[in-house]
C-alpha positions in Angstrom: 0.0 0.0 0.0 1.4 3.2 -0.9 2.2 5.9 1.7 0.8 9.6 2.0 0.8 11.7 -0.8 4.5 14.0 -1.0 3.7 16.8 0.8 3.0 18.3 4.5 0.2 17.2 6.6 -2.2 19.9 7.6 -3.0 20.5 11.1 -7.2 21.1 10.9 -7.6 23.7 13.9 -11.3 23.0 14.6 -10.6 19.2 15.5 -9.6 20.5 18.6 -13.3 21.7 19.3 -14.9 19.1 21.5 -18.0 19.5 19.8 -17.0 19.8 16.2 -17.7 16.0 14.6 -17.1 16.7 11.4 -18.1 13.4 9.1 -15.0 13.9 6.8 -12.1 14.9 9.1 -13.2 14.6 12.6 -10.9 11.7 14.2 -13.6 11.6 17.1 -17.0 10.8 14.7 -17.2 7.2 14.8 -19.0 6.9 11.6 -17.1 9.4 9.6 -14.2 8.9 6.9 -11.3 10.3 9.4 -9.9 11.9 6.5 -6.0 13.7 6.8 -5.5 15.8 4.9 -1.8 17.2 2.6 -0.5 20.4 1.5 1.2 19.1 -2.2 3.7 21.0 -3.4 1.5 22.4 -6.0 -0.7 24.3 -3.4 -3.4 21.9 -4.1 -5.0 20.0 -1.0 -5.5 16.3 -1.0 -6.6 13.3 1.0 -5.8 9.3 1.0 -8.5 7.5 2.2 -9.6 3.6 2.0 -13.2 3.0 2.3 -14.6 -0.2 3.4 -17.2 -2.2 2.8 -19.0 -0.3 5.1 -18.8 2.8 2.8 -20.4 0.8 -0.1 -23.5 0.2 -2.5 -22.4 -2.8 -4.1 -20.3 -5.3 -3.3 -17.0 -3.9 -3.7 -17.8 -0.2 -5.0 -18.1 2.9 -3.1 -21.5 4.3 -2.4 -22.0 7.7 -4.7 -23.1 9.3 -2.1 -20.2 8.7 -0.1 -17.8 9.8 -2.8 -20.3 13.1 -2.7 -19.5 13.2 0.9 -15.4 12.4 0.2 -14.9 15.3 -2.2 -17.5 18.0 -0.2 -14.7 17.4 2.4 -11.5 18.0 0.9 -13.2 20.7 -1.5 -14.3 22.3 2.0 -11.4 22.0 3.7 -9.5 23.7 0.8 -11.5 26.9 1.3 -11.2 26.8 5.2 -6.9 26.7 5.0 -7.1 28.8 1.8 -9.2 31.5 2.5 -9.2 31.0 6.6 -13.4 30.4 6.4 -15.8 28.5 7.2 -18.1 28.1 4.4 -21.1 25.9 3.2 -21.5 23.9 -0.1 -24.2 25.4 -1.9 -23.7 23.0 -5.1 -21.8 20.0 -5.4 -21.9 17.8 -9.1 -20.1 14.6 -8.4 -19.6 12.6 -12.1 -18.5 8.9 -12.1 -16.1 7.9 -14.2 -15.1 4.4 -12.6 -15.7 2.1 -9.6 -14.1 3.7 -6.7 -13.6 0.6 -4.8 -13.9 -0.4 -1.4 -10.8 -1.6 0.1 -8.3 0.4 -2.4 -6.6 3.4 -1.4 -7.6 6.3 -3.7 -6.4 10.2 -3.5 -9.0 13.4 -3.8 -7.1 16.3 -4.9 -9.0 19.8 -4.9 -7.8 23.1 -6.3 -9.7 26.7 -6.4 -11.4 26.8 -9.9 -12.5 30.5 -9.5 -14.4 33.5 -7.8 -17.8 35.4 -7.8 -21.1 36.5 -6.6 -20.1 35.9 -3.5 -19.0 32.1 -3.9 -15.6 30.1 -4.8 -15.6 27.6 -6.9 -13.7 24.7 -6.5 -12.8 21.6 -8.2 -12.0 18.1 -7.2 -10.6 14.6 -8.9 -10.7 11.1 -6.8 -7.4 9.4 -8.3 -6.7 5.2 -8.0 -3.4 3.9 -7.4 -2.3 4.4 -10.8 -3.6 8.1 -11.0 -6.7 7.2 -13.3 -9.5 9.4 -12.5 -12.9 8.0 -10.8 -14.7 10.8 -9.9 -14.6 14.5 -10.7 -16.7 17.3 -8.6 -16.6 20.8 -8.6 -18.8 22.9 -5.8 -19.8 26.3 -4.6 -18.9 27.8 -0.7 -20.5 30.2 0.6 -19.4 31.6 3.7 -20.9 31.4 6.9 -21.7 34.5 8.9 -21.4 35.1 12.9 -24.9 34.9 12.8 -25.7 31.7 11.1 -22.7 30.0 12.9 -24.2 30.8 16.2 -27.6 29.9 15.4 -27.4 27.2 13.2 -24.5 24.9 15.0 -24.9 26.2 18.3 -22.3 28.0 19.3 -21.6 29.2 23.0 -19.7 32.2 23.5 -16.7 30.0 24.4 -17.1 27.9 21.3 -17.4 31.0 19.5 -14.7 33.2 20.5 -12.2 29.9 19.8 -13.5 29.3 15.9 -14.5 33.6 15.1 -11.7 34.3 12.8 -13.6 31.9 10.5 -16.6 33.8 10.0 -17.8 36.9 8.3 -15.4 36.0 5.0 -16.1 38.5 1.7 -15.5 36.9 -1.2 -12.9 39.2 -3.6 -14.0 39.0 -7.0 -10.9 37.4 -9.3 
């Protein structure tokens, strides 16, 4: 089995948060894909990951909808250490172009793809061992403001005051 991809990991600041459970990177969610995440040297962002037959639809092949899930998180979590926000997908079109399978280790690679209307567009490619593309996504992130961060996940002041230099984000137009 291959190692990690060349490049740096990337410390993700909000797994510290007690509450944060984040499906794709949070260590401490059970059910979710425990994703690390790499710096390449390109300045893209990208993350191994082996899913199991847990993870699948058929026997063998990675749900869609987990593969959905798999590139909303590395696509995410490019915005968040790019653009130091927390923002939420308002699109996401995932196109298969092969089996990912279950028990194969397979890379997602995201880069920016652009800026506007108060979005960033960014793409994403889910590689298998010999760098054949399965999967290809691009979303839409909008930031998330003070007030929706508060209301909508909860946020004490504590919790707040830790994560607020993620918040409140303009888009500049490219």
């Amino acid at each position: 089995m291959p190692g990690p991809p060349p490049g740096e990991r990337v410390s993700l600041p909000w797994l510290d948060e007690p509450r944060f459970r984040c499906f794709g990177c949070s260590p401490h969610n059970l059910v979710g894909l425990a994703l690390s995440v790499y710096r390449l040297p390109d300045g893209r962002i990208a993350a191994p990951s082996t899913l199991s037959e847990l993870h699948a639809s058929y026997p063998g092949v990675v749900h869609g909808g987990v593969i959905s899930a798999l590139v909303d998180e590395v696509m995410g979590n490019l915005v968040a250490l790019d653009h130091g926000m927390l923002a939420f997908c308002v699109s996401l079109r995932t196109k298969m172009l092969a089996p990912v399978r279950t028990k194969v280790r397979h890379l997602t690679v995201a880069r920016l793809a652009g800026r506007g209307a108060g979005v960033l567009r960014v793409e994403a490619e889910v590689l298998d061992p010999d760098d054949r593309v399965c999967a290809l996504a691009s979303g839409t992130y909008q930031p998330i403001s003070s007030a929706a961060a508060r209301d909508l996940m909860g946020l004490d002041d504590a919790e707040f005051a830790r994560v607020s230099t993620y918040f409140d984000k303009e888009i500049e137009p490219s």
